[in-house]
C-alpha positions in Angstrom: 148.4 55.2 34.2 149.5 56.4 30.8 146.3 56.2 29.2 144.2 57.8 31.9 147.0 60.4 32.0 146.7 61.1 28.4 142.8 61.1 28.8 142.9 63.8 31.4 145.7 65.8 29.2 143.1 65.5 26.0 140.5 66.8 28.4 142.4 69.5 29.4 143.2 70.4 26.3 139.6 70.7 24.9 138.2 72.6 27.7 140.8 75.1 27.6 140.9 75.8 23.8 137.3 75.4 22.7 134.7 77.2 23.7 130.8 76.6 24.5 129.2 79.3 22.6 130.2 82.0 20.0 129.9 84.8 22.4 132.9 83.1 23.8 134.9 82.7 21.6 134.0 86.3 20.3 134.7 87.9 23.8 138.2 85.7 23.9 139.3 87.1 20.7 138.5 90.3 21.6 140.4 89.6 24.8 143.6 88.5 22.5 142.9 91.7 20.4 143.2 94.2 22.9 145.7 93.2 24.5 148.0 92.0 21.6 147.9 95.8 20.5 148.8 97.2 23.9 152.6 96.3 23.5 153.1 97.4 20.1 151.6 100.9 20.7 153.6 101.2 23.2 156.7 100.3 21.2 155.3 102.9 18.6 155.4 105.7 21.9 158.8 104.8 22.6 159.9 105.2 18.9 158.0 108.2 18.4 160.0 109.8 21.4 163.3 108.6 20.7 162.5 110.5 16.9 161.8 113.2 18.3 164.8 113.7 20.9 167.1 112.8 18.3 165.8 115.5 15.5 165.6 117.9 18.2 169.3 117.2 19.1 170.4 117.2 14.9 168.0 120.4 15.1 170.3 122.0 17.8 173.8 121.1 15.8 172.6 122.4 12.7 171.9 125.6 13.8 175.1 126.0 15.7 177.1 125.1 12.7 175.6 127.6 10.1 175.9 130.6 12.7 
């Protein structure tokens, strides 16, 4: 039972994680690419608005202060 259970496991390993032809392989790690960069642009968006709400906010003191 063990043995055939590791024998399937090794199986499923292989066919998961290896791939039949290069165009495969390319297309998965375009696939990993793509969507690998999709989170951190969208952590850059947040940042870039958070910046921006917080200089327009240090913007709005400033100018209070000196008039």
């Amino acid at each position: 039972m063990t043995a055939t259970l590791l024998i399937r496991l090794r199986e499923w390993l292989l066919d998961t994680f290896t791939y039949d032809s290069e165009s495969q392989a390319a297309g998965a790690m375009a696939d990993a690419t793509r969507w690998g960069w999709l989170p951190a642009l969208s952590g850059v968006s947040a940042g870039a608005e958070q910046a921006r709400s917080e200089h327009a906010l240090a913007a709005a003191e400033t100018s209070t202060m000196s008039g």
